[in-house]
DSSP file (Angstrom, degrees, kcal/mol; ACC not computed):
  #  RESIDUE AA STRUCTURE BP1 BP2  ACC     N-H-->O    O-->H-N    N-H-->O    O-->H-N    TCO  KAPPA ALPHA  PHI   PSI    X-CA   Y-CA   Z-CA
    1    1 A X              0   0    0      0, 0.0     2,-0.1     0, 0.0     0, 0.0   0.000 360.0 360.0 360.0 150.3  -33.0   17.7   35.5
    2    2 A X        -     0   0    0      1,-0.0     3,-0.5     2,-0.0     2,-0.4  -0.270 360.0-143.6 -58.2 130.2  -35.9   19.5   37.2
    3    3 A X  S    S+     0   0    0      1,-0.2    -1,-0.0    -2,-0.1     0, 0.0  -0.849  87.4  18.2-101.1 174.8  -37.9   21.5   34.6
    4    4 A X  S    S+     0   0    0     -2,-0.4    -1,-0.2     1,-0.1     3,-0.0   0.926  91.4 118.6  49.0  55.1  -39.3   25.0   36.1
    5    5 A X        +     0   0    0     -3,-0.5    -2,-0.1     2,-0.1    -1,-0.1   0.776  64.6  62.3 -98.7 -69.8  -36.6   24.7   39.0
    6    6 A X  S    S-     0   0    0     -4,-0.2     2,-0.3     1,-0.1     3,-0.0   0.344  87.5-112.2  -0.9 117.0  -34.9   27.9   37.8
    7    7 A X        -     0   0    0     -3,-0.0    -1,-0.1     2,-0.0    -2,-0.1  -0.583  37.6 -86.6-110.7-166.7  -36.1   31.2   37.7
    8    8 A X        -     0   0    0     -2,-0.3     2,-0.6     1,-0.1    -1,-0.0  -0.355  34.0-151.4 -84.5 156.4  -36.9   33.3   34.7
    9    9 A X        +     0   0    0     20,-0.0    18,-0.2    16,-0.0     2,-0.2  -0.900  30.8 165.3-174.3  68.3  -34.2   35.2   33.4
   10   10 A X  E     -A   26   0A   0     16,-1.8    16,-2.4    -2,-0.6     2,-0.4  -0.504  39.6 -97.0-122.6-175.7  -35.3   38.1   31.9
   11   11 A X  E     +A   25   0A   0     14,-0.2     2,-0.3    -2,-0.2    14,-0.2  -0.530  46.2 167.5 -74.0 120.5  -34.7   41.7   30.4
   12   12 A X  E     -A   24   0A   0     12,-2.6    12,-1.4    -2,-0.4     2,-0.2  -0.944  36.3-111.2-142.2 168.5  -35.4   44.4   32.6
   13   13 A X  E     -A   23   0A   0     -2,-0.3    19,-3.0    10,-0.3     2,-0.7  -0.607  20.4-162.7-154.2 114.8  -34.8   48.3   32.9
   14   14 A X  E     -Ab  22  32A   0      8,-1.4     8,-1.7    -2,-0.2     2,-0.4  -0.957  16.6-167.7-130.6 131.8  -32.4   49.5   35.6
   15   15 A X  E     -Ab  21  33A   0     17,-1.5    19,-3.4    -2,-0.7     6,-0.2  -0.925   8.4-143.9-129.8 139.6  -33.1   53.6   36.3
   16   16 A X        -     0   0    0      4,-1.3    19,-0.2    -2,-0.4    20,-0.1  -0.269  24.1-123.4 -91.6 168.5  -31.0   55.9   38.2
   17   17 A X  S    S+     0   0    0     17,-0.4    18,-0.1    18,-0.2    19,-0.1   0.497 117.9  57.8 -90.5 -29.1  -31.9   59.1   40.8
   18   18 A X  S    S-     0   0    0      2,-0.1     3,-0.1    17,-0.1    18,-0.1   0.933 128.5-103.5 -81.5 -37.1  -29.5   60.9   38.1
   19   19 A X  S    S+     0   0    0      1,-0.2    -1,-0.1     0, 0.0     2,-0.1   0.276  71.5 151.3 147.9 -28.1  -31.5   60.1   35.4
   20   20 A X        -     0   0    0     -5,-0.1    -4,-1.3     1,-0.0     2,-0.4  -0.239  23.0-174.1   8.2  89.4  -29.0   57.0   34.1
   21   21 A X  E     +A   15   0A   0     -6,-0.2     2,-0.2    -2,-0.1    -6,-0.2  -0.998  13.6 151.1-125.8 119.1  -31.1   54.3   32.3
   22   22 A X  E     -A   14   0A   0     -8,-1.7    -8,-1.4    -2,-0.4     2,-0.4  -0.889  32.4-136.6-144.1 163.9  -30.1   51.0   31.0
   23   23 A X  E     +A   13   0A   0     -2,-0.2     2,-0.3   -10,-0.2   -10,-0.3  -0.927  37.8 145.2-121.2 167.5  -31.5   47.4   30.2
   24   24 A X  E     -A   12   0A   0    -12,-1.4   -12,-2.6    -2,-0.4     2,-0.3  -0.909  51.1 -69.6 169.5 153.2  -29.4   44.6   31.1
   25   25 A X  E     +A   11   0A   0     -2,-0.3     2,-0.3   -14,-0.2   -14,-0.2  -0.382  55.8 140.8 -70.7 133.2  -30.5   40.9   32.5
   26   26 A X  E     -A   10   0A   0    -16,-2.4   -16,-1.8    -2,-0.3    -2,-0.0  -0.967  56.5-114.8-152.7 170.8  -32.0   39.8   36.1
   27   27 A X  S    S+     0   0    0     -2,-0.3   -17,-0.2   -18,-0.2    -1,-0.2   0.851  77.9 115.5 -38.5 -62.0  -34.4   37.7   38.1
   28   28 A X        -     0   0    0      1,-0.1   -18,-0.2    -3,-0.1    -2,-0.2   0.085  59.1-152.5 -63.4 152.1  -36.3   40.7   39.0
   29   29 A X  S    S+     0   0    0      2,-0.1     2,-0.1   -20,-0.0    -1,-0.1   0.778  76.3  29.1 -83.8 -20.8  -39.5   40.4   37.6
   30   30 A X  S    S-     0   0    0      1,-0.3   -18,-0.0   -18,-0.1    -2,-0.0  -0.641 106.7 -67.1-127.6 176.7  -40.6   44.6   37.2
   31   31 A X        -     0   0    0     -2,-0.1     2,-0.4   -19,-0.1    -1,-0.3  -0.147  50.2-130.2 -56.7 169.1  -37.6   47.7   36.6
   32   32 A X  E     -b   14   0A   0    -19,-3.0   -17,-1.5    -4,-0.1     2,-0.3  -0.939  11.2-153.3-142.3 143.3  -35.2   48.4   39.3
   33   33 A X  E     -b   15   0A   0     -2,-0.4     2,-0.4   -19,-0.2   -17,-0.2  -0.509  17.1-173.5-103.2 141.3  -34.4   51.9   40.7
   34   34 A X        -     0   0    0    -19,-3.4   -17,-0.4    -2,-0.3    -2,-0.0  -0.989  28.1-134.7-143.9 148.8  -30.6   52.5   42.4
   35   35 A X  S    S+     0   0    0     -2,-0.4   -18,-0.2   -19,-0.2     2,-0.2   0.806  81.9  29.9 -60.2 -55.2  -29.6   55.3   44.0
   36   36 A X        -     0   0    0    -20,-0.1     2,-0.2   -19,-0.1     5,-0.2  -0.611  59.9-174.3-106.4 169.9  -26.1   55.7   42.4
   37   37 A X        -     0   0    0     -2,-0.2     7,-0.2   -21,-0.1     4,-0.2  -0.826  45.0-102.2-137.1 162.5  -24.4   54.8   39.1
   38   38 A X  S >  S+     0   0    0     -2,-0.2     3,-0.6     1,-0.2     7,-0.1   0.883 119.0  66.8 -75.4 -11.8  -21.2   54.8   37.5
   39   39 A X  T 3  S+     0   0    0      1,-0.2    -1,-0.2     5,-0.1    -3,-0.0   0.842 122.1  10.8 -48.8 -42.3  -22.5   57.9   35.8
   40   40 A X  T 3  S+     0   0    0     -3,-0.1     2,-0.3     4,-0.0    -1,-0.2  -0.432  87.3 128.7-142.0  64.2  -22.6   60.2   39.2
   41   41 A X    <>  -     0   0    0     -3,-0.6     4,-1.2    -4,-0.2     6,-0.2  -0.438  65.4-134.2 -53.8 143.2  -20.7   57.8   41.6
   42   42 A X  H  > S+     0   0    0     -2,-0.3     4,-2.9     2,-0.2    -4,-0.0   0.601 106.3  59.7 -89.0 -19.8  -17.9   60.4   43.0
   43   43 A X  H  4 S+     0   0    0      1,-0.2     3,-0.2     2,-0.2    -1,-0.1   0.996 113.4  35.6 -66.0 -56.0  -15.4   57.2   42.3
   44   44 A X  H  4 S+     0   0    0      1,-0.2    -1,-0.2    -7,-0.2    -2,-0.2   0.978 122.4  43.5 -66.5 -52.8  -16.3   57.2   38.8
   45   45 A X  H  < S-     0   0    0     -4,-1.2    -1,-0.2     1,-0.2    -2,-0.2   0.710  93.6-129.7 -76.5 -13.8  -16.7   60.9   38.3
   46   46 A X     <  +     0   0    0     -4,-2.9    -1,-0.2     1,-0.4    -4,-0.1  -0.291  64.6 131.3 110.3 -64.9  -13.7   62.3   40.1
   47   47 A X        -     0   0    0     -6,-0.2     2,-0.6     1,-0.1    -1,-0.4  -0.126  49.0-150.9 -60.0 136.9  -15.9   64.6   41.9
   48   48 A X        +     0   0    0     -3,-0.1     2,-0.4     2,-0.0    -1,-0.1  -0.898  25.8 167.3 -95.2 110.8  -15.8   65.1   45.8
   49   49 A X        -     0   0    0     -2,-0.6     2,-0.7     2,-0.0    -7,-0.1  -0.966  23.9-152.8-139.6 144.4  -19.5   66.2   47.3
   50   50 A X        -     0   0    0     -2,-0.4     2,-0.4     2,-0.0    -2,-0.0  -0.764  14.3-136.7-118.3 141.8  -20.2   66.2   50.6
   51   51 A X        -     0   0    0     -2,-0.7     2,-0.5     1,-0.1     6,-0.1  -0.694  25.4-143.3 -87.3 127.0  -24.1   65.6   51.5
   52   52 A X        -     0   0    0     -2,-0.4     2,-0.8     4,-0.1     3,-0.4  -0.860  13.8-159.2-124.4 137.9  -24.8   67.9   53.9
   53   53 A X        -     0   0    0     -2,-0.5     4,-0.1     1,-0.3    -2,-0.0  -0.741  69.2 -25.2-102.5 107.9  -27.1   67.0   56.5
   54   54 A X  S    S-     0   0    0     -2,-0.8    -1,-0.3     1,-0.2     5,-0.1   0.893 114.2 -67.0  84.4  33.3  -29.0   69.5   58.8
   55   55 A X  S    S+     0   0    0     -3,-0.4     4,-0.5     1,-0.1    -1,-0.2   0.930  99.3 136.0  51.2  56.8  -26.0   72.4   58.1
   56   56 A X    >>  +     0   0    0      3,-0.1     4,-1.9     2,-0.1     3,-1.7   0.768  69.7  45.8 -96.9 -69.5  -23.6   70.0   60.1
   57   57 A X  H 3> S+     0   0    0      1,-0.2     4,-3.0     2,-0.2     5,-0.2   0.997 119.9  41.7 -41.6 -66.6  -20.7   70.6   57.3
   58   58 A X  H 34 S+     0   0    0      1,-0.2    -1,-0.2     2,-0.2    -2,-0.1   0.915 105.7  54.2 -15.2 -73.4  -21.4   73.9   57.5
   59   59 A X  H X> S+     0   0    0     -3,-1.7     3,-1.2    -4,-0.5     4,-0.9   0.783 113.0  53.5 -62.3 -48.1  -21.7   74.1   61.1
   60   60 A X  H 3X S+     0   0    0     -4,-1.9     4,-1.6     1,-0.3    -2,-0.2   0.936 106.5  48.6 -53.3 -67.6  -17.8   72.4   60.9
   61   61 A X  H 3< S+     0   0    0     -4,-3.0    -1,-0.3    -5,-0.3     4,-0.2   0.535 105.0  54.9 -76.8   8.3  -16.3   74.7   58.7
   62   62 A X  H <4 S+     0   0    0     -3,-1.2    -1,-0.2    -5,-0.2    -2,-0.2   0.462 116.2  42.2-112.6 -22.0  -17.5   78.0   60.7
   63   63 A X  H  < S+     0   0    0     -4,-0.9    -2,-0.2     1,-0.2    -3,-0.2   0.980 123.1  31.7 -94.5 -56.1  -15.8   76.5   64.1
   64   64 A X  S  < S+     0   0    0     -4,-1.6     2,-0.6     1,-0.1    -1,-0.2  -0.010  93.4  96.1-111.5  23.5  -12.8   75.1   63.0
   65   65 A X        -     0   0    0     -4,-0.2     2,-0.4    -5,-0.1    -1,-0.1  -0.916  53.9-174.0 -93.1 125.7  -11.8   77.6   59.9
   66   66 A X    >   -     0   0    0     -2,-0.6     3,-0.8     1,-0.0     2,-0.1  -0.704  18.6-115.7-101.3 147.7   -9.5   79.9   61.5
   67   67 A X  T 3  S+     0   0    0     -2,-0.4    -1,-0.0     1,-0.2     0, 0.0  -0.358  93.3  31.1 -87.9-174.3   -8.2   83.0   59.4
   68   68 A X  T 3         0   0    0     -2,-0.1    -1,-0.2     1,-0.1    -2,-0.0   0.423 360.0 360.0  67.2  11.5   -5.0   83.8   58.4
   69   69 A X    <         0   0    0     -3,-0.8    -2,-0.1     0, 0.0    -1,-0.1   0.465 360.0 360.0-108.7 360.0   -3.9   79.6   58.1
């Protein structure tokens, strides 16, 4: 076998946009930052939220909710 074919296989820091933080094994050499988690994933949590971009949702629900329905 090859020695130093492999690469290193080490402990590393994986940090969330909620705030989520955990250590777990990788390649990568420095932490690594992700957007989602299973902590505030809408799959995991249940929770529906709709990003809204530029008042488009918004903009959506003022044209097509009609009253009385």
């Amino acid at each position: 076998m090859k020695t130093g074919l492999h690469p290193q296989y080490a402990e590393v820091t994986i940090t969330c946009s909620c705030g989520n933080e955990w250590v777990t094994r990788s390649t990568a050499k420095d932490s690594i930052k992700v957007d989602v988690c299973n902590a505030c994933h809408p799959f995991f949590t249940g929770e529906q939220r709709i990003i809204d971009t530029a008042g488009r949702v918004e903009r959506f629900r003022r044209r097509y909710n009609k009253p009385g329905e």
